[in-house]
C-alpha positions as CSV (number, residue, x, y, z in Angstrom):
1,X,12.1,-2.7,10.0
2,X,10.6,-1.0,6.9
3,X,12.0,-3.8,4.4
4,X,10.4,-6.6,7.1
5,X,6.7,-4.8,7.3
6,X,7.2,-4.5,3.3
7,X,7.7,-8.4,3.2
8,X,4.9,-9.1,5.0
9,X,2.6,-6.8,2.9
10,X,4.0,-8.7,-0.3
11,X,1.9,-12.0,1.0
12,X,-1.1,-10.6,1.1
13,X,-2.8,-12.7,0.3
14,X,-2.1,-15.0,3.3
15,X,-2.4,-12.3,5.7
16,X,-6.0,-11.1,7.8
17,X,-7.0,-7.6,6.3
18,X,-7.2,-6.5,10.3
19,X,-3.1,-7.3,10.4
20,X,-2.5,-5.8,7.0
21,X,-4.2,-2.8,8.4
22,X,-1.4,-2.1,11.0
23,X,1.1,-3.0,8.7
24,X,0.2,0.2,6.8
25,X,-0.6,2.6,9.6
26,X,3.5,1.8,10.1
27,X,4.5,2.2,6.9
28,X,2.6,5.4,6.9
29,X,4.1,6.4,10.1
30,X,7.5,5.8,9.6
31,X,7.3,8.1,6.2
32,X,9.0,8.5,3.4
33,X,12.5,6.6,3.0
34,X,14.4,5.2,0.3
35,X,13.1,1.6,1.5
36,X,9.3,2.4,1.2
37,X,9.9,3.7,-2.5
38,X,11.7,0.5,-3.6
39,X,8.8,-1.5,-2.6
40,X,5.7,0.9,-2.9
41,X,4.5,-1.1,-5.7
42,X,3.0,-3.4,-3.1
43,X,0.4,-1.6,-2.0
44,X,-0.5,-0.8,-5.4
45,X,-0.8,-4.1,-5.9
46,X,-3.4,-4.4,-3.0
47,X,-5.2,-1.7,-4.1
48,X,-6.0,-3.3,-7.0
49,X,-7.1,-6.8,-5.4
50,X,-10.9,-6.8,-5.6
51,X,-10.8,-9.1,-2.0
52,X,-9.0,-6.5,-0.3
53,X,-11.8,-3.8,-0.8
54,X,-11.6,-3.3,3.3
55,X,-8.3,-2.1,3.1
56,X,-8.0,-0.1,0.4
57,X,-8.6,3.5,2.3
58,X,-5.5,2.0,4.7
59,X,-3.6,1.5,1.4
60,X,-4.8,5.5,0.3
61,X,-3.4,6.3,3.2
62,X,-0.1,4.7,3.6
63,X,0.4,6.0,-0.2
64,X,-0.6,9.2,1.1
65,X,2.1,9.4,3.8
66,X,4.4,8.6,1.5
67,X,4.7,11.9,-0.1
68,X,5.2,13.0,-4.0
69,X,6.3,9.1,-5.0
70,X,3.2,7.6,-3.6
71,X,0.8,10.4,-5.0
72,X,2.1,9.7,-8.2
73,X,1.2,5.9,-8.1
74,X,-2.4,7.3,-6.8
75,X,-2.6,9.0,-10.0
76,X,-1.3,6.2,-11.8
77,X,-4.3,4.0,-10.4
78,X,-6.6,6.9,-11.3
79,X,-5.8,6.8,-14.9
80,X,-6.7,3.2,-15.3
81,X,-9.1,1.3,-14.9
82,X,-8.2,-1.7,-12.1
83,X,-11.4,-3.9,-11.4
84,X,-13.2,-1.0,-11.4
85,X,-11.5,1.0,-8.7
């Protein structure tokens, strides 16, 4: 289920930020699991996409519930500079 949700997060872009939304809160509510770290770097990638702006507390969030791994690509995000986030 967790590798299915993470496909559908990886086309964004074709996706309304309303279903991308939900696709989070379960990623966030199923936790940490070896699946979500393999493909966490999708929602880094959506937290640096400019367009997804209304989204991007859902993606804190998710990254959140992911425990140590996703703090650490917070941090990662806080040491740069993406599009001004």
């Amino acid at each position: 289920m967790v590798e299915e949700v993470f496909t559908v997060l990886a086309d964004f872009e074709a996706q309304e930020p309303i279903f991308l939304a939900a696709a989070l809160e379960v990623v966030g509510v199923i936790g940490p699991n070896e699946r979500s770290f393999m493909r966490m770097s999708v929602i880094k990638q959506m937290m640096c996409e400019r367009s997804l702006y209304s989204i991007h507390i859902n993606c804190l969030c998710a990254l959140l519930q992911l425990g140590i791994d996703g703090l650490r690509i917070l941090v990662d995000l806080a040491t740069k500079d993406y599009n001004g986030l």
